[in-house]
mmCIF file of the N, C-alpha and C atoms, coordinates in Angstrom:
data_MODEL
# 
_entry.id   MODEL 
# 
loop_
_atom_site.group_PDB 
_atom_site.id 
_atom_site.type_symbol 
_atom_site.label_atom_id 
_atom_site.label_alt_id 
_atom_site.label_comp_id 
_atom_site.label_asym_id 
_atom_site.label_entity_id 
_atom_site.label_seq_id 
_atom_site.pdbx_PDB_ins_code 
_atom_site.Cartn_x 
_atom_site.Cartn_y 
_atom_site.Cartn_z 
_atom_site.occupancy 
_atom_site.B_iso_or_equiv 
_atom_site.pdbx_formal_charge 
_atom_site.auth_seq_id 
_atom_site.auth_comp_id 
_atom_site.auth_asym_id 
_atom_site.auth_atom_id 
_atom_site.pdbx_PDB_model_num 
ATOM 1   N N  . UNK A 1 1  ? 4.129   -2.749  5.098  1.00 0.00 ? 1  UNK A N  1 
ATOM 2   C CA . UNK A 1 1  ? 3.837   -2.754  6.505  1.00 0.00 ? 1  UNK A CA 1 
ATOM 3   C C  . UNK A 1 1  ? 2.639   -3.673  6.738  1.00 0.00 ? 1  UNK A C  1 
ATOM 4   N N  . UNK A 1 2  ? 2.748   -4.440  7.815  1.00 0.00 ? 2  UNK A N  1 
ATOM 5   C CA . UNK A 1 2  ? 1.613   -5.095  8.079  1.00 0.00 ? 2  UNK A CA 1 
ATOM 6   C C  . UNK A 1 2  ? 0.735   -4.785  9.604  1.00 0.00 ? 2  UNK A C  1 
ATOM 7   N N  . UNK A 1 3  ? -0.336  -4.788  9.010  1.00 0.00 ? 3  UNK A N  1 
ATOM 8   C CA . UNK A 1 3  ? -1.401  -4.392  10.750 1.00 0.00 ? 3  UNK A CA 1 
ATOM 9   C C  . UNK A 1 3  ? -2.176  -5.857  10.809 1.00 0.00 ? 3  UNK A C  1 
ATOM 10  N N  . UNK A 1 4  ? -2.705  -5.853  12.213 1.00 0.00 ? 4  UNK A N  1 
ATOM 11  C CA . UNK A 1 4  ? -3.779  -6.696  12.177 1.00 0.00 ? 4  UNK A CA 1 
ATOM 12  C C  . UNK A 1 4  ? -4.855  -6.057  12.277 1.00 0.00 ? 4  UNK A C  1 
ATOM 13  N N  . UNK A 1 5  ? -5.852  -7.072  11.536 1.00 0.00 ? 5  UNK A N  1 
ATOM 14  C CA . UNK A 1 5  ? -7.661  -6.602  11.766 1.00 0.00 ? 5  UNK A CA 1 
ATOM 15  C C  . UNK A 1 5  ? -7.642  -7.088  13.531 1.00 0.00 ? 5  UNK A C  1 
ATOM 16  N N  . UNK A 1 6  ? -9.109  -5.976  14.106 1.00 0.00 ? 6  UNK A N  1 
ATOM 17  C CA . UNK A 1 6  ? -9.197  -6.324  15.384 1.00 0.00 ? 6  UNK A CA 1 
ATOM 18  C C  . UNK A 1 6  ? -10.251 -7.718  15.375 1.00 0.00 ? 6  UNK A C  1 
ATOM 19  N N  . UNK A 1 7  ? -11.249 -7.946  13.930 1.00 0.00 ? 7  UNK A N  1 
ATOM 20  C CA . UNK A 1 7  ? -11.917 -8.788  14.768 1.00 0.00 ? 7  UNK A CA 1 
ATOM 21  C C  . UNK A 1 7  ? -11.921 -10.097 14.618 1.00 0.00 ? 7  UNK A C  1 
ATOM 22  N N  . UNK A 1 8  ? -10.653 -9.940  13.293 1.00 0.00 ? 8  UNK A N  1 
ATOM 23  C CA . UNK A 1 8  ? -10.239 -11.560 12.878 1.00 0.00 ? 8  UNK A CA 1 
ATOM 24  C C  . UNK A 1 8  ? -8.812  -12.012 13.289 1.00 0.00 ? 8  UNK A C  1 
ATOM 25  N N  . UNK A 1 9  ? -8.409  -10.839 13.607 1.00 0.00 ? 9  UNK A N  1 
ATOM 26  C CA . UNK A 1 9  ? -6.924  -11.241 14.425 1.00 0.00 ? 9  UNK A CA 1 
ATOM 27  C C  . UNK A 1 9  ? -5.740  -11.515 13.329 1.00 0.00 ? 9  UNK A C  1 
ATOM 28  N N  . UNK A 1 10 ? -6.203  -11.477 11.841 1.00 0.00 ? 10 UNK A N  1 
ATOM 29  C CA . UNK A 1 10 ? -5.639  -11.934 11.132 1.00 0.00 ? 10 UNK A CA 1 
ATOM 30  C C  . UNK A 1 10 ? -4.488  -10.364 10.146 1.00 0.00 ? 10 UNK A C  1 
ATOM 31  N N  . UNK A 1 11 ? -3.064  -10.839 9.763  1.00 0.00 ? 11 UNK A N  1 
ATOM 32  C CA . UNK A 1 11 ? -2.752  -9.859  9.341  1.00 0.00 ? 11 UNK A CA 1 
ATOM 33  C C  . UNK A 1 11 ? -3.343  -9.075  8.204  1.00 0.00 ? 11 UNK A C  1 
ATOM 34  N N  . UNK A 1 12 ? -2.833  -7.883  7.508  1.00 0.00 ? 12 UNK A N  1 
ATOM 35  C CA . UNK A 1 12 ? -3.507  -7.049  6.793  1.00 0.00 ? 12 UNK A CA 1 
ATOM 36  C C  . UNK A 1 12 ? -2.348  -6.447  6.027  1.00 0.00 ? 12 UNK A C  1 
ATOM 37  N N  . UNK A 1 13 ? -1.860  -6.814  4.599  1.00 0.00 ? 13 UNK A N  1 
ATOM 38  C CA . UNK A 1 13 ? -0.685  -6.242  4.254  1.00 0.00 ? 13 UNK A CA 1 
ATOM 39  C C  . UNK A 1 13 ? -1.297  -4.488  3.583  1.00 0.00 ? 13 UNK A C  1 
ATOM 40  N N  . UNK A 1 14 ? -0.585  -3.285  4.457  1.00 0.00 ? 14 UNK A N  1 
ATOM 41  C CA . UNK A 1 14 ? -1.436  -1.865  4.223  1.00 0.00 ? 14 UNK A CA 1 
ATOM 42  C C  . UNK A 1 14 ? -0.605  -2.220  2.719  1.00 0.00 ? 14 UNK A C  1 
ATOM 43  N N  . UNK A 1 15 ? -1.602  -1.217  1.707  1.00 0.00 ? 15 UNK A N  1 
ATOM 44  C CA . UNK A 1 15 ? -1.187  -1.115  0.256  1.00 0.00 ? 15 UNK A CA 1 
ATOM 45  C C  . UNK A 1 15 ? -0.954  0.413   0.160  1.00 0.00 ? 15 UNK A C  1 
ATOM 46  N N  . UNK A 1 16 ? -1.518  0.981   1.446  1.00 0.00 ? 16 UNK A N  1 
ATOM 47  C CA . UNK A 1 16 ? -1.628  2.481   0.985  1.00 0.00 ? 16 UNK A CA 1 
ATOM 48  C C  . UNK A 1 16 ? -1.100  3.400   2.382  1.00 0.00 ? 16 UNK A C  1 
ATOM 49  N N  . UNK A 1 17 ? 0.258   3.344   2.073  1.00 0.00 ? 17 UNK A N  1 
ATOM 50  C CA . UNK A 1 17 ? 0.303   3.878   3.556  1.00 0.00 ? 17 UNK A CA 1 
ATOM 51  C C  . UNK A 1 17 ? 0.238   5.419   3.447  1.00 0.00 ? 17 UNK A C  1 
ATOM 52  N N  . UNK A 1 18 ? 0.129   6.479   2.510  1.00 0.00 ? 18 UNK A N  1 
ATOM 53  C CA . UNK A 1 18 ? -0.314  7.401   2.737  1.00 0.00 ? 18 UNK A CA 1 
ATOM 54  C C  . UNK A 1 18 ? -2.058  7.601   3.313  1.00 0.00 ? 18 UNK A C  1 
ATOM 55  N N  . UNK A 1 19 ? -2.984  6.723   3.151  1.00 0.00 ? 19 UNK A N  1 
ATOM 56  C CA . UNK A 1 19 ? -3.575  6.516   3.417  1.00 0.00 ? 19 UNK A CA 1 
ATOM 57  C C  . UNK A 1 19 ? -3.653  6.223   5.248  1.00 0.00 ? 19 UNK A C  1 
ATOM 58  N N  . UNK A 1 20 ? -2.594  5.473   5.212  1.00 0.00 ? 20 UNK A N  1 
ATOM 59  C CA . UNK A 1 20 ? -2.473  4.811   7.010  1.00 0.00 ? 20 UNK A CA 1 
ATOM 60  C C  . UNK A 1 20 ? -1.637  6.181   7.536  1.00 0.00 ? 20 UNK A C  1 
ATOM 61  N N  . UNK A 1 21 ? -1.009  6.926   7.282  1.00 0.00 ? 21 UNK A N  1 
ATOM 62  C CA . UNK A 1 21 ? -0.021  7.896   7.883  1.00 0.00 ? 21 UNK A CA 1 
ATOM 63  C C  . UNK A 1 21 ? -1.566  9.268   8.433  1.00 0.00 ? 21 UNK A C  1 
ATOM 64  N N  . UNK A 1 22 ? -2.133  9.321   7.061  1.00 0.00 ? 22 UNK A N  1 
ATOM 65  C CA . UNK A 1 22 ? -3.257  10.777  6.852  1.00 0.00 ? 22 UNK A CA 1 
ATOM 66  C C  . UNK A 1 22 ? -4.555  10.357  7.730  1.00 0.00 ? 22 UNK A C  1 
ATOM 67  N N  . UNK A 1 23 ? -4.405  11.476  8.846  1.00 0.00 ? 23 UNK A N  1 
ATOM 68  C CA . UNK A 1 23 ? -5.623  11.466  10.254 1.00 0.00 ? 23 UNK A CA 1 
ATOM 69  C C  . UNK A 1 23 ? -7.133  11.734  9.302  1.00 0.00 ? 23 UNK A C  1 
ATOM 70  N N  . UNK A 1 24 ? -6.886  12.324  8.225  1.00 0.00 ? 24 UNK A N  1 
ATOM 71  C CA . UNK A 1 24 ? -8.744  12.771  7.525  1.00 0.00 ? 24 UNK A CA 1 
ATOM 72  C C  . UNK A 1 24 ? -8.517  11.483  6.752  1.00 0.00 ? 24 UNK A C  1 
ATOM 73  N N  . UNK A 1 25 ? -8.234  10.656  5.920  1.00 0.00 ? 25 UNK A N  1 
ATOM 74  C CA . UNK A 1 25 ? -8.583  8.949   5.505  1.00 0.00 ? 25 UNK A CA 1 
ATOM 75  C C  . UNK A 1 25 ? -9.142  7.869   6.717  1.00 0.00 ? 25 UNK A C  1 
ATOM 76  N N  . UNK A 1 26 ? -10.244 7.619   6.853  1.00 0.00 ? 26 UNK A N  1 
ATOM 77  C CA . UNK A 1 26 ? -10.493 6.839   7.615  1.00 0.00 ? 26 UNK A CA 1 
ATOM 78  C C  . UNK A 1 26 ? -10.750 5.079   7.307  1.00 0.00 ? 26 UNK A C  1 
ATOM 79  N N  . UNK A 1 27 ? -10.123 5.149   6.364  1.00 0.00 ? 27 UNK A N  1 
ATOM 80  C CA . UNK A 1 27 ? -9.939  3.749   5.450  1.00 0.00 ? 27 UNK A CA 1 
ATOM 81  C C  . UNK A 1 27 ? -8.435  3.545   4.604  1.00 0.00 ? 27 UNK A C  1 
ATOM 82  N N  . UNK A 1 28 ? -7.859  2.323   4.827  1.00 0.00 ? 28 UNK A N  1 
ATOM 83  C CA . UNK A 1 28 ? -6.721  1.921   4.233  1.00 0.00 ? 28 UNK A CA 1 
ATOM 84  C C  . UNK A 1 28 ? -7.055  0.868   3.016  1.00 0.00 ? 28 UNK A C  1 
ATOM 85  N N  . UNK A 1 29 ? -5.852  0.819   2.234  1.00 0.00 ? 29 UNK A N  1 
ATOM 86  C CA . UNK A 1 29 ? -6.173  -0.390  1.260  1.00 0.00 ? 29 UNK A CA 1 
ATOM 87  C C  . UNK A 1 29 ? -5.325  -1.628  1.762  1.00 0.00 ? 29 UNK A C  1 
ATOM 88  N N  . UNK A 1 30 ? -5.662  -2.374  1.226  1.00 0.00 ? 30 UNK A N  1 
ATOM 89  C CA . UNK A 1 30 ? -4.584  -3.534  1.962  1.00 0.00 ? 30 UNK A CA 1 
ATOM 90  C C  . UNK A 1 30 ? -5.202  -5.306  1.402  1.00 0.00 ? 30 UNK A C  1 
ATOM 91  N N  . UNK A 1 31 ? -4.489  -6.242  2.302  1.00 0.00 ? 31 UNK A N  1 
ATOM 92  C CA . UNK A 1 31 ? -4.783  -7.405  1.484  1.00 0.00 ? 31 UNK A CA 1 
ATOM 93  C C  . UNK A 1 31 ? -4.672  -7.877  2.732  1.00 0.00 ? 31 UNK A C  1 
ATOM 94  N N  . UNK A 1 32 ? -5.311  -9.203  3.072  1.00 0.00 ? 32 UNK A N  1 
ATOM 95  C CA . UNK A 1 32 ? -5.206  -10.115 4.400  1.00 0.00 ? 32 UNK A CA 1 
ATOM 96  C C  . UNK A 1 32 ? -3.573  -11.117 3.530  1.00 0.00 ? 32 UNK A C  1 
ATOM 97  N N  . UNK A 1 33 ? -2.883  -11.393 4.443  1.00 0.00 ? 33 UNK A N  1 
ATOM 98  C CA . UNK A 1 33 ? -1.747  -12.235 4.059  1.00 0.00 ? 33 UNK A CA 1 
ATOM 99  C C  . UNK A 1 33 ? -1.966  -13.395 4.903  1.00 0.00 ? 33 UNK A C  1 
ATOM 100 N N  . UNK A 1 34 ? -2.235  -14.401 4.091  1.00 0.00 ? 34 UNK A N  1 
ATOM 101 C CA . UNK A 1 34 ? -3.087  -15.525 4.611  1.00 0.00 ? 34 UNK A CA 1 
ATOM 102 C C  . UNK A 1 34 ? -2.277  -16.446 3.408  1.00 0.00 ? 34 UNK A C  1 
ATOM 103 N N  . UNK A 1 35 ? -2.504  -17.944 3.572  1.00 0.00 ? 35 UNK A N  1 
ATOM 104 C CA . UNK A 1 35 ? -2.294  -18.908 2.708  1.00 0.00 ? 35 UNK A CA 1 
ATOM 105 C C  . UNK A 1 35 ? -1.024  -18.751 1.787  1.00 0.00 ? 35 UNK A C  1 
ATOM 106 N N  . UNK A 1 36 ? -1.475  -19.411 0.633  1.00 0.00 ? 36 UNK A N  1 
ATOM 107 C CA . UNK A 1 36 ? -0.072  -19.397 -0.577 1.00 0.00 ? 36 UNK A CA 1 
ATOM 108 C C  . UNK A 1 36 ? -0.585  -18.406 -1.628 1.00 0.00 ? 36 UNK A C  1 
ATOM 109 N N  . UNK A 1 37 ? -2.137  -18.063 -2.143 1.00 0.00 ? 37 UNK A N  1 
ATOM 110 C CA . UNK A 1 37 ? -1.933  -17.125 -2.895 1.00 0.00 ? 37 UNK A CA 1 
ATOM 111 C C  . UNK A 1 37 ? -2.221  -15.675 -2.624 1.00 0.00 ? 37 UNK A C  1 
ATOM 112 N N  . UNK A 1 38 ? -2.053  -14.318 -3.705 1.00 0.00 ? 38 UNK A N  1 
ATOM 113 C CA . UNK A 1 38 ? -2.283  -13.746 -3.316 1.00 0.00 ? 38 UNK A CA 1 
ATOM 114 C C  . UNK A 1 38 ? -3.548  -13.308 -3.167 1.00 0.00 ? 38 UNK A C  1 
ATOM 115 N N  . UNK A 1 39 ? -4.081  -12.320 -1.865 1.00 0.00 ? 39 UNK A N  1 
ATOM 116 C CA . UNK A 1 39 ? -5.416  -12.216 -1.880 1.00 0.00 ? 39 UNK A CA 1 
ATOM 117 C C  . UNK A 1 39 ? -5.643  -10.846 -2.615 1.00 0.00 ? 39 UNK A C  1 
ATOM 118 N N  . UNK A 1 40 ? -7.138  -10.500 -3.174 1.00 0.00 ? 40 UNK A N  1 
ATOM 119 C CA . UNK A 1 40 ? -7.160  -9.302  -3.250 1.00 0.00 ? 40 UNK A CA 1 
ATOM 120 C C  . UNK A 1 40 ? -7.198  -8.420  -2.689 1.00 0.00 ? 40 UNK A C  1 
ATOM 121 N N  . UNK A 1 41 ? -7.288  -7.178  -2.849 1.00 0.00 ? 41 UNK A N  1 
ATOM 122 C CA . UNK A 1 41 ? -7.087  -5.438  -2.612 1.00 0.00 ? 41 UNK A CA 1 
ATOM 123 C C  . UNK A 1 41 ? -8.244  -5.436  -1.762 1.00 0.00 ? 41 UNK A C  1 
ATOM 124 N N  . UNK A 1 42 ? -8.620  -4.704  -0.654 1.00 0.00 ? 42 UNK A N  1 
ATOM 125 C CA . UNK A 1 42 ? -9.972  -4.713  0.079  1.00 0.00 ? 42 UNK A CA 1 
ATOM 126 C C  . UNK A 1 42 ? -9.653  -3.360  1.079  1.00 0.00 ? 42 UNK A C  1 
ATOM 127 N N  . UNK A 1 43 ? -10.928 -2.683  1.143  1.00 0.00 ? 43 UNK A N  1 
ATOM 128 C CA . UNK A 1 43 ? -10.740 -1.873  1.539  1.00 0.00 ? 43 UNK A CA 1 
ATOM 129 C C  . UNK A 1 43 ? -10.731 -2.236  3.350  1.00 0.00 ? 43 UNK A C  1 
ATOM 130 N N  . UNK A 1 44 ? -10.299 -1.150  4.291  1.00 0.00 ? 44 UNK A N  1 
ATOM 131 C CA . UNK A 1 44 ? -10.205 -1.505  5.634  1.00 0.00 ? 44 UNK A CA 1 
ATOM 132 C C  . UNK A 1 44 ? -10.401 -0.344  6.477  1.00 0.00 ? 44 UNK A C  1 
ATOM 133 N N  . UNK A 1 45 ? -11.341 -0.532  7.529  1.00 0.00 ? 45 UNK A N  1 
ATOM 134 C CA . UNK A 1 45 ? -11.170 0.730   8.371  1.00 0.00 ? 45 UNK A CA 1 
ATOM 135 C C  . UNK A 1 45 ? -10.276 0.619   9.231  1.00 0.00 ? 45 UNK A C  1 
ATOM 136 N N  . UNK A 1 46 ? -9.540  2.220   9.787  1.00 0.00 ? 46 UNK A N  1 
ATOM 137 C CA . UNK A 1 46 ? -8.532  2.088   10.160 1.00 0.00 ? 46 UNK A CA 1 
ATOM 138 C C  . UNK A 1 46 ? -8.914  2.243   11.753 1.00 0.00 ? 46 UNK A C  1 
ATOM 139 N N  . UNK A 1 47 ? -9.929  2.268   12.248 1.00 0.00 ? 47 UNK A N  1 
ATOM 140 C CA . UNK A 1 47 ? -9.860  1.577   13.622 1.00 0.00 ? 47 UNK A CA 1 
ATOM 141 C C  . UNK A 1 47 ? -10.186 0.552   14.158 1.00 0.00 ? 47 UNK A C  1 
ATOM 142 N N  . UNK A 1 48 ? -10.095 -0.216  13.232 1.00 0.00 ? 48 UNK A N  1 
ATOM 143 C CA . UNK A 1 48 ? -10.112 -1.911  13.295 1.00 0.00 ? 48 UNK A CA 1 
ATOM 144 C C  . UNK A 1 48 ? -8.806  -2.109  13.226 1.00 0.00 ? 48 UNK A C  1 
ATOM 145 N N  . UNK A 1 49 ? -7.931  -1.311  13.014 1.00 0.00 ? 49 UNK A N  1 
ATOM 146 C CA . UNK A 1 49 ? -6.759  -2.247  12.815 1.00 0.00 ? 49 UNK A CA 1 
ATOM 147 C C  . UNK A 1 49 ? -5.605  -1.775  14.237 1.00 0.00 ? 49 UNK A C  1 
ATOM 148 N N  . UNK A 1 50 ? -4.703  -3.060  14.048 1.00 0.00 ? 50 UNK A N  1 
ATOM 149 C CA . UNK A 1 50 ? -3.621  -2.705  15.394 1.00 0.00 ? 50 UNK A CA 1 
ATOM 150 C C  . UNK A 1 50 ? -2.491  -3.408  14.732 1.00 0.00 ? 50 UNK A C  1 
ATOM 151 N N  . UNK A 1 51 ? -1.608  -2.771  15.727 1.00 0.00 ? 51 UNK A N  1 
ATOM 152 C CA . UNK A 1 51 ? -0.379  -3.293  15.039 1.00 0.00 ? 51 UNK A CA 1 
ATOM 153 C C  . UNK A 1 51 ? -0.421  -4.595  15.704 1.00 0.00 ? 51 UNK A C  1 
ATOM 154 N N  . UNK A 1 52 ? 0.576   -5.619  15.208 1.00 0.00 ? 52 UNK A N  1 
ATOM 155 C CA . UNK A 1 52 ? 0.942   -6.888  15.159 1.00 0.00 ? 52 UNK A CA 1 
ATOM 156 C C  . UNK A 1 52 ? 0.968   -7.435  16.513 1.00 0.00 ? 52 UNK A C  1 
ATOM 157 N N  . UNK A 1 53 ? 1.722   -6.176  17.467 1.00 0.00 ? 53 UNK A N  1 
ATOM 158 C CA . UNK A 1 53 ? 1.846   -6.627  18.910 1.00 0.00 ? 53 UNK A CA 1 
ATOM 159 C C  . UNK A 1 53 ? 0.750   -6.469  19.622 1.00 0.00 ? 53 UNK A C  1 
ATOM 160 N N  . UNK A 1 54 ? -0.444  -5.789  19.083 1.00 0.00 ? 54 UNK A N  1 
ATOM 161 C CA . UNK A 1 54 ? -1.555  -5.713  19.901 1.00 0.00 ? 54 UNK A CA 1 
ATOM 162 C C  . UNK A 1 54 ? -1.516  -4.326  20.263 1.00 0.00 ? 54 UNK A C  1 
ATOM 163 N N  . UNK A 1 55 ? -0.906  -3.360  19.758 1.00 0.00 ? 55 UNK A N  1 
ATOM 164 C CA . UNK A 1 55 ? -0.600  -2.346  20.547 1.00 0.00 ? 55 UNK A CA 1 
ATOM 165 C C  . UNK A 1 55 ? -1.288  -1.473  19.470 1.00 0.00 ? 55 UNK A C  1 
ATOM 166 N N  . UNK A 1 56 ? -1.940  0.078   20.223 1.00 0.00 ? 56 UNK A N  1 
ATOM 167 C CA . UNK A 1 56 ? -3.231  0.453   19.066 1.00 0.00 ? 56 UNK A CA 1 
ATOM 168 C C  . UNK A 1 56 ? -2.247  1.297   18.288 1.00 0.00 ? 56 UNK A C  1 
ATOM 169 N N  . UNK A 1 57 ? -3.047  1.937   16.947 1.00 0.00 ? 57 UNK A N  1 
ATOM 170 C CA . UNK A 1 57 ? -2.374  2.735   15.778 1.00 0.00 ? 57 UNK A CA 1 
ATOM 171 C C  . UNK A 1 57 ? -2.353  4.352   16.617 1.00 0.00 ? 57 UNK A C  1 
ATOM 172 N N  . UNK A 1 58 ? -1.203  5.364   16.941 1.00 0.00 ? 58 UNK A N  1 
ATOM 173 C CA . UNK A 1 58 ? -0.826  6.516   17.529 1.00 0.00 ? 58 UNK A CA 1 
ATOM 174 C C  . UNK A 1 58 ? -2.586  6.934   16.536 1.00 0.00 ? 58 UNK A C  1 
ATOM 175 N N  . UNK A 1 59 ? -2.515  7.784   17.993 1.00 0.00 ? 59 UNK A N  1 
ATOM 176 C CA . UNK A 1 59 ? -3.894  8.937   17.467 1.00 0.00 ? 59 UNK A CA 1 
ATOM 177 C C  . UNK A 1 59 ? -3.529  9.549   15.932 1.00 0.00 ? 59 UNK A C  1 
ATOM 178 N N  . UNK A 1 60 ? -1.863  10.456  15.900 1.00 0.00 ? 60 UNK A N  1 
ATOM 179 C CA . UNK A 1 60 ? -2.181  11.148  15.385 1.00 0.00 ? 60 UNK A CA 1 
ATOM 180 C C  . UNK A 1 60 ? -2.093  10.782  13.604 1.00 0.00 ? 60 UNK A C  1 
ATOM 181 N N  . UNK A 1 61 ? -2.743  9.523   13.583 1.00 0.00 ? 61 UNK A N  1 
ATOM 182 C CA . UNK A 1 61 ? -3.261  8.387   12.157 1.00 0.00 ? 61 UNK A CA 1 
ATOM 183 C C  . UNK A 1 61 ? -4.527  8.937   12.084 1.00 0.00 ? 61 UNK A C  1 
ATOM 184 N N  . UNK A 1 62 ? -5.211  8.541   13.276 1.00 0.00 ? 62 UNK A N  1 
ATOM 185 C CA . UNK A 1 62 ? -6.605  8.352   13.481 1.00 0.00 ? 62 UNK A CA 1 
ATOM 186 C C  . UNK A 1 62 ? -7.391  9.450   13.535 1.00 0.00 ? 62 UNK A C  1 
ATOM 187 N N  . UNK A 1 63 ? -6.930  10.562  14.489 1.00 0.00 ? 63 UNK A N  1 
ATOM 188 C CA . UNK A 1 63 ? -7.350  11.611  14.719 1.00 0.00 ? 63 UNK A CA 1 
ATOM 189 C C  . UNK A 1 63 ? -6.841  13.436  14.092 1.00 0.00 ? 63 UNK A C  1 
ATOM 190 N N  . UNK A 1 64 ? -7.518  13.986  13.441 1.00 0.00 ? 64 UNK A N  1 
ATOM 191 C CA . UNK A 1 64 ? -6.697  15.215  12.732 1.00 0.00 ? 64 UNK A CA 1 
ATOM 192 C C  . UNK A 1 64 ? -6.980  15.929  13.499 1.00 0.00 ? 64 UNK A C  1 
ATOM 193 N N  . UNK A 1 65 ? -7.800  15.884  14.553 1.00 0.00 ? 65 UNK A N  1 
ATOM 194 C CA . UNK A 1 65 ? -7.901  17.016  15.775 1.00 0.00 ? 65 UNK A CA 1 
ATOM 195 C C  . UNK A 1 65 ? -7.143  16.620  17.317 1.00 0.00 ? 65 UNK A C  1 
ATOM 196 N N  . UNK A 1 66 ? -6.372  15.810  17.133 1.00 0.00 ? 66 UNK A N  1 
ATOM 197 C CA . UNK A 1 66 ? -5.732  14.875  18.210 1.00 0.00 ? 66 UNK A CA 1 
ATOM 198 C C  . UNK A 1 66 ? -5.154  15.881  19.514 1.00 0.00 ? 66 UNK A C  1 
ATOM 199 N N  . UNK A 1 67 ? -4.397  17.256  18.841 1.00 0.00 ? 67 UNK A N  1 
ATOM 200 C CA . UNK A 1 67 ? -3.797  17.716  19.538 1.00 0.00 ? 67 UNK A CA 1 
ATOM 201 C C  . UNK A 1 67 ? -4.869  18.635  21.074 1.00 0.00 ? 67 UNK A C  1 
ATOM 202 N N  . UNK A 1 68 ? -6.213  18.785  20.236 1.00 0.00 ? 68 UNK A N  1 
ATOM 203 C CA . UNK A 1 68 ? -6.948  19.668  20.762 1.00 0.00 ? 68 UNK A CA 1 
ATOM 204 C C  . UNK A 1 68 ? -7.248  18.958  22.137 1.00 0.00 ? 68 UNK A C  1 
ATOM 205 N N  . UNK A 1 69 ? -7.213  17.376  22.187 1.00 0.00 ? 69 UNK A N  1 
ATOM 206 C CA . UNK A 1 69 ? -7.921  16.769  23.365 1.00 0.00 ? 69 UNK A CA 1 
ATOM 207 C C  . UNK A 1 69 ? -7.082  17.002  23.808 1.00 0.00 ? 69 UNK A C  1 
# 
């Protein structure tokens, strides 16, 4: 799956999507997919990131108390 970072605009291939699915992880693993080689593993916070269309990641990623608001 790929997200974008918010402040480089650039994609983010997730490495860990249990990580991206689970509201208590507030960090994903992942790689920028850029150029011809591969980049390394880097960690990412997950409210920097959006999906591809610009459109934000569902709360209930982000938030483990989501339902309460």
């Amino acid at each position: 799956m790929f997200l974008m970072q918010k402040s480089s605009e650039k994609l983010v291939e997730v490495l860990s999507l249990g990580d991206l699915f689970n509201p208590n992880h507030t960090e994903i693993i992942g790689r920028f997919h850029a150029g011809e080689e591969m980049q390394d593993a880097e960690k990412f916070a997950k409210e920097q990131m959006l999906f591809p269309s610009g459109e934000p990641l569902p709360q209930c990623w982000l938030d483990s108390k989501y339902r309460q608001h």
